[in-house]
C-alpha positions in Angstrom: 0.0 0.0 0.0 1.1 3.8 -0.5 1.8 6.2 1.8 -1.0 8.5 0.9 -3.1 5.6 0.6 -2.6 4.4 3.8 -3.0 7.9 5.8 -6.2 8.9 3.7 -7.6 5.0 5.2 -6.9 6.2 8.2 -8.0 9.5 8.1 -11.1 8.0 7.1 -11.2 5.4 9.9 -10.7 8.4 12.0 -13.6 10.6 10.3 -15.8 7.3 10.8 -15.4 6.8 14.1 -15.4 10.3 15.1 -18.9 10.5 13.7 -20.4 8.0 15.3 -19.4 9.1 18.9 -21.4 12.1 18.0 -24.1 10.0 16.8 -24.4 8.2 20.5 -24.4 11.5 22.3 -27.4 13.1 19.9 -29.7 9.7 20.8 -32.5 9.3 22.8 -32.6 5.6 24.8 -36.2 5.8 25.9 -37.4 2.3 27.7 -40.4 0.6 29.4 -40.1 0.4 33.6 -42.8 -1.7 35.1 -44.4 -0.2 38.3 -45.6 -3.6 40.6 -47.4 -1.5 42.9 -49.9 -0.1 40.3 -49.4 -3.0 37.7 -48.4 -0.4 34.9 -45.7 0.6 32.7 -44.0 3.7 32.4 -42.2 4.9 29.4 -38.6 6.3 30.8 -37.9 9.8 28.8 -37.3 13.4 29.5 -40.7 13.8 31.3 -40.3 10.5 33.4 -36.7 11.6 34.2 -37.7 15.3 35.1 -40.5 14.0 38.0 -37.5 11.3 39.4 -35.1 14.3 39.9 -37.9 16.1 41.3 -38.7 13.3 43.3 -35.4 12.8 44.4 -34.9 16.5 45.7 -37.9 16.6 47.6 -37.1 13.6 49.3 -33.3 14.7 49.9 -31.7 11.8 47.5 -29.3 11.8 45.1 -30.9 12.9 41.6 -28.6 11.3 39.6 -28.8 7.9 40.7 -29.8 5.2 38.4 -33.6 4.9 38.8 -33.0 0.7 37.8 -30.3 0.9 40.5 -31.9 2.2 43.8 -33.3 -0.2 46.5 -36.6 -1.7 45.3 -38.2 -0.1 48.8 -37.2 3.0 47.3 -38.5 2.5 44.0 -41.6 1.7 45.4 -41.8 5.3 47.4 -41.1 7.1 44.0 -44.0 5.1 42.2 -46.6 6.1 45.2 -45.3 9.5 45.0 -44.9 9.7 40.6 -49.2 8.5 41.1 -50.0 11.6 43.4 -47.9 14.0 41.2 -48.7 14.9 37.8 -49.2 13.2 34.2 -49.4 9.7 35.3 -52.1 8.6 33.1 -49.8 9.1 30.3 -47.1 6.3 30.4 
């Protein structure tokens, strides 16, 4: 292979992967978290995420805490307090 050839490959390589680190920043990774305590699902987005930090805050916890990695008694706390607060008919 030439030397040009070789440093446009990986210039290209570079340009490639470059690209799609920007791609995984831009993306949205909405999913489905069952509630057992009202036998319902909840779509996990921006709106879901805003009433957990605002959950979190109010109860004095640590907003930015995995919501699939706190204690399931806690989970169970934010569910009865996400069906007293707000949009909850919308999941």
């Amino acid at each position: 292979m030439e030397r040009g050839s070789s440093r446009l490959s990986v210039l290209l390589l570079a340009l490639a992967m470059a690209g799609s680190l920007v791609g995984i920043g831009c993306e949205h990774h909405y999913y489905r978290v069952y509630d057992p305590y009202y036998t319902d699902y909840h779509v996990w987005n921006p709106d879901e995420a805003r009433y957990y930090h605002q959950w979190a805050v109010e109860t004095h916890r640590n907003p930015d805490r995995d919501f699939r990695k706190i204690p399931p008694g806690e989970q169970k706390e934010y569910w009865t307090w996400r069906h007293n607060h707000g949009d909850h008919d919308h999941h």
